[in-house]
Structures are given as C-alpha cells and as structure tokens.
N, CA, C and O atoms as a GROMACS GRO file, in nm:
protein
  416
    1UNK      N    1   2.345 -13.028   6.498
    1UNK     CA    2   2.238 -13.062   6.591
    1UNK      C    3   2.296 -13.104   6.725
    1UNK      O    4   2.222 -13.072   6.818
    2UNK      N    5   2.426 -13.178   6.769
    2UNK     CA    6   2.474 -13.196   6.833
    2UNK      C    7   2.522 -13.125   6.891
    2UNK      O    8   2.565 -13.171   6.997
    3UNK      N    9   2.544 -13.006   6.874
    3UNK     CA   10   2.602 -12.921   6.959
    3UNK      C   11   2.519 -12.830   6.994
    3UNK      O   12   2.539 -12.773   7.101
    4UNK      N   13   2.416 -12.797   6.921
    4UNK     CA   14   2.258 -12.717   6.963
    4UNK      C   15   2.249 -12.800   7.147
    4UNK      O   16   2.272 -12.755   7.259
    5UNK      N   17   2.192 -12.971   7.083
    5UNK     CA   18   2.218 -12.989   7.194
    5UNK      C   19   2.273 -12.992   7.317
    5UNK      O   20   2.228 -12.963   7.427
    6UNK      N   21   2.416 -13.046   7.269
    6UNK     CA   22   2.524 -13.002   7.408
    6UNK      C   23   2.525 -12.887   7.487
    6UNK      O   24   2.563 -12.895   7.604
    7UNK      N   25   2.467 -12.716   7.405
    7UNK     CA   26   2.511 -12.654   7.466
    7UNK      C   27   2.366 -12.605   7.539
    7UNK      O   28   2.362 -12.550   7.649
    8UNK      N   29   2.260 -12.635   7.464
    8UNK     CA   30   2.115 -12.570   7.528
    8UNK      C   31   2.036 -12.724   7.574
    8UNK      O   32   1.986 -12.731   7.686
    9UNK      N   33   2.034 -12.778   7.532
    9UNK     CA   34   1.924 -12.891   7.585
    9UNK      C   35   2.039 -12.941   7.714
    9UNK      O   36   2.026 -12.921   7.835
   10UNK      N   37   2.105 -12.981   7.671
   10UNK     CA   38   2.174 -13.108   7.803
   10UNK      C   39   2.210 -12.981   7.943
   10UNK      O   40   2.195 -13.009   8.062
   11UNK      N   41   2.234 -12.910   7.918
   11UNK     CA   42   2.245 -12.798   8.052
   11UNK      C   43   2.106 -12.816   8.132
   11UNK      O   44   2.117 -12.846   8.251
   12UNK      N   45   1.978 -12.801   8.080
   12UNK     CA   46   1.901 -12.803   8.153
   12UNK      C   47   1.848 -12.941   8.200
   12UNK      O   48   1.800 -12.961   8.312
   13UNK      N   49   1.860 -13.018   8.118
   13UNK     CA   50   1.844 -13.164   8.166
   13UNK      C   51   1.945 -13.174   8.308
   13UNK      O   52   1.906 -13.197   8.423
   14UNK      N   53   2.070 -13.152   8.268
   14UNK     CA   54   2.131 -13.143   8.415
   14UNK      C   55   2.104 -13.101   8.536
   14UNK      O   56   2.130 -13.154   8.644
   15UNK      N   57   2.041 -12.984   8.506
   15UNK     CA   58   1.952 -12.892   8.598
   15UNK      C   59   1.858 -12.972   8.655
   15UNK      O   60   1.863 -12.992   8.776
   16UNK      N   61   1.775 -13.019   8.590
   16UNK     CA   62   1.656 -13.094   8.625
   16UNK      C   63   1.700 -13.190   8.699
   16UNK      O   64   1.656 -13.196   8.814
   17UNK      N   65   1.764 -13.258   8.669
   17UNK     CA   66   1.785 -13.380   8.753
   17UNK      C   67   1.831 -13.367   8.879
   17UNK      O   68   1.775 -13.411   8.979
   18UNK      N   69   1.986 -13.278   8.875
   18UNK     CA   70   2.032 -13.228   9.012
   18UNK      C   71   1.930 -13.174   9.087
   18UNK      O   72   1.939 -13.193   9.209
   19UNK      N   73   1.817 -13.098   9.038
   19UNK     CA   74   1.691 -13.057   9.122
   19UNK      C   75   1.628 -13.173   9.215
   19UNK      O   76   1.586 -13.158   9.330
   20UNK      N   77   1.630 -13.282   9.146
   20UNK     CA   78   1.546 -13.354   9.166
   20UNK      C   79   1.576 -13.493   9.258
   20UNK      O   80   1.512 -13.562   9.338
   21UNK      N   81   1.726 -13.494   9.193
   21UNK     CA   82   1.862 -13.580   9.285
   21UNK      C   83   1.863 -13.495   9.430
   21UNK      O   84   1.842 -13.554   9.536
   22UNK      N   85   1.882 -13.386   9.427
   22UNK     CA   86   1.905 -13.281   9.545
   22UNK      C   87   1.797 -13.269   9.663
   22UNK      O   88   1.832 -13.257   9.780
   23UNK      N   89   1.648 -13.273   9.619
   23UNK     CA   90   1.618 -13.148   9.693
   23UNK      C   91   1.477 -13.305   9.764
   23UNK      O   92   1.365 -13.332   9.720
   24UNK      N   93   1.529 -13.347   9.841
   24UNK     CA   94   1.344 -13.461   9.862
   24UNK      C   95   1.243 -13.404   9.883
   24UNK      O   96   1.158 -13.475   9.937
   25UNK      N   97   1.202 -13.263   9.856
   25UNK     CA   98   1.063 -13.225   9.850
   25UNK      C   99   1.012 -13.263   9.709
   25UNK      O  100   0.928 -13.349   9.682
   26UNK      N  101   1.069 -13.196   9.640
   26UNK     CA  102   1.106 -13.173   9.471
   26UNK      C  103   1.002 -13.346   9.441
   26UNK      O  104   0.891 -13.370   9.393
   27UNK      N  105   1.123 -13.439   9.506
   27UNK     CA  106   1.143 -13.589   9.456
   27UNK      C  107   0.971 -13.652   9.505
   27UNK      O  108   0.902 -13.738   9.451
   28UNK      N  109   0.948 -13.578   9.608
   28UNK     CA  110   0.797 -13.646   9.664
   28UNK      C  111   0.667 -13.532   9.592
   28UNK      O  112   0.552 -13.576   9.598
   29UNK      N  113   0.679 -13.440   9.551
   29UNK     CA  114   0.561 -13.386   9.477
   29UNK      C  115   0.591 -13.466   9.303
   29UNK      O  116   0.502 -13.506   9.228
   30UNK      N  117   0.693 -13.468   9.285
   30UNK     CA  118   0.689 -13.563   9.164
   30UNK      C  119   0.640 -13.698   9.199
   30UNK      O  120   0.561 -13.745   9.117
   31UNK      N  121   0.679 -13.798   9.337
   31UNK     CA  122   0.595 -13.939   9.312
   31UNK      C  123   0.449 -13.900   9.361
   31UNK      O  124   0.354 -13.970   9.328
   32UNK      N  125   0.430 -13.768   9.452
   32UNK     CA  126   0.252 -13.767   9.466
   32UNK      C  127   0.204 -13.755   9.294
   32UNK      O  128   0.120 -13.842   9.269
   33UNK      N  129   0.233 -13.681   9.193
   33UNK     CA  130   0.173 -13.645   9.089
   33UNK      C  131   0.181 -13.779   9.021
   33UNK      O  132   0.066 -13.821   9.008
   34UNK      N  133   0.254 -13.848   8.981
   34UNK     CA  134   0.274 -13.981   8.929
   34UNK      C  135   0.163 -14.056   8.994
   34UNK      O  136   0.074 -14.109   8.928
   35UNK      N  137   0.167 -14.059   9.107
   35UNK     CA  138   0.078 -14.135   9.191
   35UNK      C  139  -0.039 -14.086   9.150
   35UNK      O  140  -0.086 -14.187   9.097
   36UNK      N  141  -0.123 -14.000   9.138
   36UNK     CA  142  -0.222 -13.930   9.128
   36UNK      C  143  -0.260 -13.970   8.946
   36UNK      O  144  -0.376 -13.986   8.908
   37UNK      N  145  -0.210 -13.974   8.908
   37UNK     CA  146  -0.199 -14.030   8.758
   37UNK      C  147  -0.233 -14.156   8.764
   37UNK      O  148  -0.323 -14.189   8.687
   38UNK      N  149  -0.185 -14.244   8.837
   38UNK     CA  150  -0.209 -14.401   8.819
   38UNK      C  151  -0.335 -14.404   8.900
   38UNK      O  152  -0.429 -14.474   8.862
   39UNK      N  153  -0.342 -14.333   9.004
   39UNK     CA  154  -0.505 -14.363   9.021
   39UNK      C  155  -0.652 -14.335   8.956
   39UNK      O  156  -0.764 -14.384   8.966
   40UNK      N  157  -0.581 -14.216   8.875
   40UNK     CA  158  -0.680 -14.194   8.794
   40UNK      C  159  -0.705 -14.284   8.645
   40UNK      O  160  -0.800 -14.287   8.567
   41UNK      N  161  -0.582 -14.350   8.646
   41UNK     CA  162  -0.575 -14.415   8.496
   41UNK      C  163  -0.707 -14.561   8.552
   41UNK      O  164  -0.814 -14.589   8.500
   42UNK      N  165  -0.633 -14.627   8.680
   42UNK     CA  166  -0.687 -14.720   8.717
   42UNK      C  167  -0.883 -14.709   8.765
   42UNK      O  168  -0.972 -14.790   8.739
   43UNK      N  169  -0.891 -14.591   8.830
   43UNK     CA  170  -1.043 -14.531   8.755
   43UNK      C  171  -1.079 -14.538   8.696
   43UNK      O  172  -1.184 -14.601   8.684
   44UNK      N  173  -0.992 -14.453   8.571
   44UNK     CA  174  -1.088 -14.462   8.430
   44UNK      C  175  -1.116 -14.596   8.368
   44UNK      O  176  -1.213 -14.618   8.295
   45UNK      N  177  -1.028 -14.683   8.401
   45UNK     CA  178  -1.031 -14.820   8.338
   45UNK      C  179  -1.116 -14.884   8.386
   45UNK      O  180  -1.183 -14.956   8.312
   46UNK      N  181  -1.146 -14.878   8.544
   46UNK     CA  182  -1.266 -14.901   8.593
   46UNK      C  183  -1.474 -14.891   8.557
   46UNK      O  184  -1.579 -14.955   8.569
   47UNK      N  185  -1.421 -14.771   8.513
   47UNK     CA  186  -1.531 -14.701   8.472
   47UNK      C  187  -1.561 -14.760   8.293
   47UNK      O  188  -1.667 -14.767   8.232
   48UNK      N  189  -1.445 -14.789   8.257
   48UNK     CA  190  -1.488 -14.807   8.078
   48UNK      C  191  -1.555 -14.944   8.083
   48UNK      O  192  -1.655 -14.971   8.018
   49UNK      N  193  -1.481 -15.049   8.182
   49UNK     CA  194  -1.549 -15.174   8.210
   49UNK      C  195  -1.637 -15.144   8.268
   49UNK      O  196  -1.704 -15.246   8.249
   50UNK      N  197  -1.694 -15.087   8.324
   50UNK     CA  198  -1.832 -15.155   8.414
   50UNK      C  199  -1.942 -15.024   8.252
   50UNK      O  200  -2.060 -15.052   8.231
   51UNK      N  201  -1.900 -14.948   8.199
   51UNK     CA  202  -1.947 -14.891   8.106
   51UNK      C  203  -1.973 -14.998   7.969
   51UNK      O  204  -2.054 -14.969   7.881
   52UNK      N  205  -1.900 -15.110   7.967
   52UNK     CA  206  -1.841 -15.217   7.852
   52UNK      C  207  -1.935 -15.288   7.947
   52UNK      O  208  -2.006 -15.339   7.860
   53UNK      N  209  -1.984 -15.326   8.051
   53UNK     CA  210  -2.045 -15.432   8.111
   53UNK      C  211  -2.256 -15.398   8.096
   53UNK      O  212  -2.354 -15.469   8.074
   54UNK      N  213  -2.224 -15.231   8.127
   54UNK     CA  214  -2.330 -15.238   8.062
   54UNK      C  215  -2.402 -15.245   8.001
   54UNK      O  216  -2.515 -15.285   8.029
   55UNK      N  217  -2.338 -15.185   7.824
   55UNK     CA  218  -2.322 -15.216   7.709
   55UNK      C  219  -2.395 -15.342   7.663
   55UNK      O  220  -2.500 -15.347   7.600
   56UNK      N  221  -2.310 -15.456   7.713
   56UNK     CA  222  -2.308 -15.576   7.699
   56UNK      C  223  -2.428 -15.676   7.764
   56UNK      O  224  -2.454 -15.792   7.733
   57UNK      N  225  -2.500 -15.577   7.878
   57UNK     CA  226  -2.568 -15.660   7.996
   57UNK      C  227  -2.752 -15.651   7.872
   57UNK      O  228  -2.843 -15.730   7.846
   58UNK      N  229  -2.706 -15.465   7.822
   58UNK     CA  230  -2.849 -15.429   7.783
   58UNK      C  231  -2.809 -15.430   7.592
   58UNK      O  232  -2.852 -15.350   7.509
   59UNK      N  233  -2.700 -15.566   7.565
   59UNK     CA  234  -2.737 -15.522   7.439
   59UNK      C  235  -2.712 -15.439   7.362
   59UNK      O  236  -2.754 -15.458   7.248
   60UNK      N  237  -2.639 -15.319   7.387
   60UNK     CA  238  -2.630 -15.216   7.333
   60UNK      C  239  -2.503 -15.208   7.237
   60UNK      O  240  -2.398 -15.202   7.300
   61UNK      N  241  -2.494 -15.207   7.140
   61UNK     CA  242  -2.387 -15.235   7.017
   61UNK      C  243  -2.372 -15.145   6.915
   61UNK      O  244  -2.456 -15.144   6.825
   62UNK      N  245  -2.267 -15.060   6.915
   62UNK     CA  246  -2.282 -14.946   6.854
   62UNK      C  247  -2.106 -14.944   6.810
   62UNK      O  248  -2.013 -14.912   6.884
   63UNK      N  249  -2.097 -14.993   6.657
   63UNK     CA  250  -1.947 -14.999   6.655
   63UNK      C  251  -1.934 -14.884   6.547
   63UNK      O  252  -2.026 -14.855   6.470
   64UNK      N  253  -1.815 -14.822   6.549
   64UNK     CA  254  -1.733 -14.685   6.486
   64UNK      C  255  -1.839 -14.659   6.348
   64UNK      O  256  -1.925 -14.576   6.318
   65UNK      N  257  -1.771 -14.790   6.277
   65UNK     CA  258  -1.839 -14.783   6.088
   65UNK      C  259  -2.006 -14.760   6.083
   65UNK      O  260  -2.068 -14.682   6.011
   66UNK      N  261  -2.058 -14.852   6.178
   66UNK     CA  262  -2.188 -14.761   6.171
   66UNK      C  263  -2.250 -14.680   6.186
   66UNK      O  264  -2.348 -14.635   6.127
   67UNK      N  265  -2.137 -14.624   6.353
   67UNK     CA  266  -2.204 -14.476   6.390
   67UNK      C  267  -2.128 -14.365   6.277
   67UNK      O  268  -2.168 -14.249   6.276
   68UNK      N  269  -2.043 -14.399   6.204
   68UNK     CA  270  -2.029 -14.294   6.111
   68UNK      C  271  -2.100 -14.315   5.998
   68UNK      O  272  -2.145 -14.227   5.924
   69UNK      N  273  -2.111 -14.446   5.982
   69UNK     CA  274  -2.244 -14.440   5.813
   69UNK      C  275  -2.353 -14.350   5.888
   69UNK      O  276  -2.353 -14.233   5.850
   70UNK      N  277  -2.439 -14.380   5.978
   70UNK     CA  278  -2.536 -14.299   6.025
   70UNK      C  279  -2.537 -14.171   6.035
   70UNK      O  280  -2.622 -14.089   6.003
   71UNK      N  281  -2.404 -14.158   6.095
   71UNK     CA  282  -2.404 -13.971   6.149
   71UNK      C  283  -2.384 -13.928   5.998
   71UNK      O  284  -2.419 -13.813   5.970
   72UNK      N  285  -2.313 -14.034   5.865
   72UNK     CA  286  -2.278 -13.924   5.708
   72UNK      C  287  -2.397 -13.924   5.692
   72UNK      O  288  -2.437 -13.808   5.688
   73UNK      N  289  -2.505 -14.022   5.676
   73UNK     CA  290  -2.634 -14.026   5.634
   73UNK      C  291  -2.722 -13.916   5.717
   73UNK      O  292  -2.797 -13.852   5.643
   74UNK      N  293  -2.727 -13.893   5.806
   74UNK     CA  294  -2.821 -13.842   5.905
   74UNK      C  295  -2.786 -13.669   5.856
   74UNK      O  296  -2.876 -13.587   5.838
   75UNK      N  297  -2.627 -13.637   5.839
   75UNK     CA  298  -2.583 -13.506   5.790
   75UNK      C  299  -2.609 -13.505   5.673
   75UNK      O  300  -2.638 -13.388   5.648
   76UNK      N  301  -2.623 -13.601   5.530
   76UNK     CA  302  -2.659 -13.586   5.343
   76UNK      C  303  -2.814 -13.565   5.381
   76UNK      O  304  -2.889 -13.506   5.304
   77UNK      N  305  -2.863 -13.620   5.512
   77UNK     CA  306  -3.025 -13.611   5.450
   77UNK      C  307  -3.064 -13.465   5.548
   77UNK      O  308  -3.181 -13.427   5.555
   78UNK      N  309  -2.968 -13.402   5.608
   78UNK     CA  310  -2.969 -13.292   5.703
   78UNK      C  311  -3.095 -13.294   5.785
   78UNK      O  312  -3.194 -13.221   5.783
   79UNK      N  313  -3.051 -13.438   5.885
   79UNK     CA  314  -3.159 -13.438   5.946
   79UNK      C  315  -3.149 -13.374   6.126
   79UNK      O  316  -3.048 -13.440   6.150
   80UNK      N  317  -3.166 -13.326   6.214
   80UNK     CA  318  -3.139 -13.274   6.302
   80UNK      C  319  -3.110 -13.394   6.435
   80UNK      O  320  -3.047 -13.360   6.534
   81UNK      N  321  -3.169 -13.546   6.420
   81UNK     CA  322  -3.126 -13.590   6.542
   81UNK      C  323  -3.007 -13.739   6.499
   81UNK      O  324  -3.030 -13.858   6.473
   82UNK      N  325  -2.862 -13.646   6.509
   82UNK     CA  326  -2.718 -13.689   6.467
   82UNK      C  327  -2.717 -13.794   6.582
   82UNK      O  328  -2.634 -13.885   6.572
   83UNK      N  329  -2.812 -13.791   6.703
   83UNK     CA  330  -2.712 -13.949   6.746
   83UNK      C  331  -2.810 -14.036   6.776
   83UNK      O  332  -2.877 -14.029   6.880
   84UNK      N  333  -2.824 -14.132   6.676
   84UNK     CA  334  -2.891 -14.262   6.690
   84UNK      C  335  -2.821 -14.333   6.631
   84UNK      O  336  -2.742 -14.319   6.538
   85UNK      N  337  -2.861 -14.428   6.703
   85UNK     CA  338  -2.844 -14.603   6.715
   85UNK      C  339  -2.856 -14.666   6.584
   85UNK      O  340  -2.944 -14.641   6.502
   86UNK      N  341  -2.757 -14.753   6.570
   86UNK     CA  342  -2.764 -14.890   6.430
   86UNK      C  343  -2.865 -14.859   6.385
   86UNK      O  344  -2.878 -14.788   6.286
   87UNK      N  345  -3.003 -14.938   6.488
   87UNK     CA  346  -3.113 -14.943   6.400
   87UNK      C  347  -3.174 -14.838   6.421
   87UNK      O  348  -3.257 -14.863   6.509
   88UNK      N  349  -3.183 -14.684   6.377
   88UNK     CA  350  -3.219 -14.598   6.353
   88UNK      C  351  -3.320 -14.507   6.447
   88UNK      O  352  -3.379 -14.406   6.407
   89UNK      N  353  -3.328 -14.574   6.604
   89UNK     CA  354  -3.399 -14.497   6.704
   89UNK      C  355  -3.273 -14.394   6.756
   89UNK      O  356  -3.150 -14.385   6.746
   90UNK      N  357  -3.405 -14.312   6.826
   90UNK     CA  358  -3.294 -14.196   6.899
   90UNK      C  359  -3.251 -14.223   7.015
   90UNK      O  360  -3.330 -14.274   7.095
   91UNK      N  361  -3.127 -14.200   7.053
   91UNK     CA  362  -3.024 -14.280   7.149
   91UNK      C  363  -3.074 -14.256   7.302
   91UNK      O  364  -3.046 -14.317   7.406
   92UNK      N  365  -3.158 -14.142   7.276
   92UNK     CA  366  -3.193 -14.082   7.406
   92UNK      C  367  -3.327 -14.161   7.415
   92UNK      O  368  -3.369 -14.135   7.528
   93UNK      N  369  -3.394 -14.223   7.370
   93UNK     CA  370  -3.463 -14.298   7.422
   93UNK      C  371  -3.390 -14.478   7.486
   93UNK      O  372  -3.445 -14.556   7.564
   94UNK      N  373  -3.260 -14.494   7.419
   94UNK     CA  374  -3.194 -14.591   7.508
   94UNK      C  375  -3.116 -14.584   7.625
   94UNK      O  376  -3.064 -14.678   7.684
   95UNK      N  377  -3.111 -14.459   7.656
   95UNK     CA  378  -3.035 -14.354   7.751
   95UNK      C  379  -3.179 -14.353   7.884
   95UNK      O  380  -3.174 -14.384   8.003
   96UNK      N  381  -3.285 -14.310   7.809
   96UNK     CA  382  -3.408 -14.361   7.939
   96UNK      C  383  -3.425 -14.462   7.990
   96UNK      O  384  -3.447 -14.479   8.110
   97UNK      N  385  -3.415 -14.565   7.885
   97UNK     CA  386  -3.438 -14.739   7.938
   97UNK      C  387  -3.345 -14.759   8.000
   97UNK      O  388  -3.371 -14.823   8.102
   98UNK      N  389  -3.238 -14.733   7.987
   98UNK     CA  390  -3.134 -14.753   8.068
   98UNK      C  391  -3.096 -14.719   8.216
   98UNK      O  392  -3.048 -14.787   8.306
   99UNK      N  393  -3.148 -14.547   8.202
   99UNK     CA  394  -3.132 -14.497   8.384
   99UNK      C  395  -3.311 -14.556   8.412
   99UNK      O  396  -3.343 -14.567   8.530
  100UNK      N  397  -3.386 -14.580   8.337
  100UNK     CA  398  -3.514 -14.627   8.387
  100UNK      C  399  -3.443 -14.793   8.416
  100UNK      O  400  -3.508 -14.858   8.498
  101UNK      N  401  -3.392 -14.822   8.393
  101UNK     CA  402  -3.369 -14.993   8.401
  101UNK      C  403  -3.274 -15.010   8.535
  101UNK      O  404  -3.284 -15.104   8.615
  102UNK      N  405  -3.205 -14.930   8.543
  102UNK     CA  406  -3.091 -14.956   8.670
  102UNK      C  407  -3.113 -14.849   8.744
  102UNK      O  408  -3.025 -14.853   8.830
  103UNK      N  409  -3.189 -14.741   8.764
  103UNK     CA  410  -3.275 -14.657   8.834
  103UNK      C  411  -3.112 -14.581   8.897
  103UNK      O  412  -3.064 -14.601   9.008
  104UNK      N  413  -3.052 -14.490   8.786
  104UNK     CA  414  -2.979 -14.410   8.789
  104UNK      C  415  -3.018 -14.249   8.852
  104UNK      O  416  -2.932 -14.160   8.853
   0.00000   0.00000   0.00000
C-alpha cells in the first residue's frame, strides 16, 4: 500500500500543492470558494434559528419519533395525507396559520 502510494497518490499531491504554492491566482479562487462556503454555512445557520425561533414562538413541536410513528401509522392505515402533526391535523393547515400569522 505504501508504495501504491509513493508512486501514484503523493506525485499528485505534490502537484497540487506546487500549483497552489506557485501560481496566486490558483491561491485566491481557492480562498474566494472557501469564503463563499463560510458564508453560506453562516446563512444557513441563520436561517435554522430564526426557523427554531419560530417553531418555538408558535408552539410548534414536532420531534423525529413521532413524526415517524405517524408517517408508519399514516402508511399501515394507507392513508394519503403523510404529513401531519403530533396531534393528528394536517400540517398545511399550520403552514396557513403561520404565513396567515406573520403575513408571509
């Protein structure tokens, strides 16, 4: 395995790097893309909290084990509307109250 490596993997790793050691275009489309990554991470994280805030503002509580007891139950009794809520309304009517409530 060591020598698989030595002779095919580590050549191009070398490559890569001297590319990247070498050339400062190379070196700045790699920190724009990096960069572009962390802003989007810091977005999304944005977005899950104020998504977790709303959650929380209207009540809304919907954890893994139940939405899968529901969705096995909802598929054994082959019933056609797979996404509702704990207590057994259809989600899309909490999906109205909701853009009806904060006038989305």
């Amino acid at each position: 395995v060591s020598i698989l490596y030595y002779f095919l993997v580590n050549p191009l790793l070398v490559r890569a790097v001297s590319l990247y050691t070498s050339h400062i275009e190379f070196s700045f489309v790699i920190g724009m893309f990096y960069g572009f990554i962390l802003i989007d991470l810091f977005q999304t994280l944005g977005v899950s909290s104020r998504i977790r805030k709303l959650a929380k503002d209207n009540e809304i509580v919907v954890t893994y084990l139940k939405l899968r007891d529901e969705l096995a139950l909802d598929i054994k009794n082959n019933r056609k509307a797979f996404f509702r809520m704990p207590d057994g309304k259809d989600i899309r009517e909490y999906i109205e109250n909701i853009k009806n409530h904060h006038q989305l």
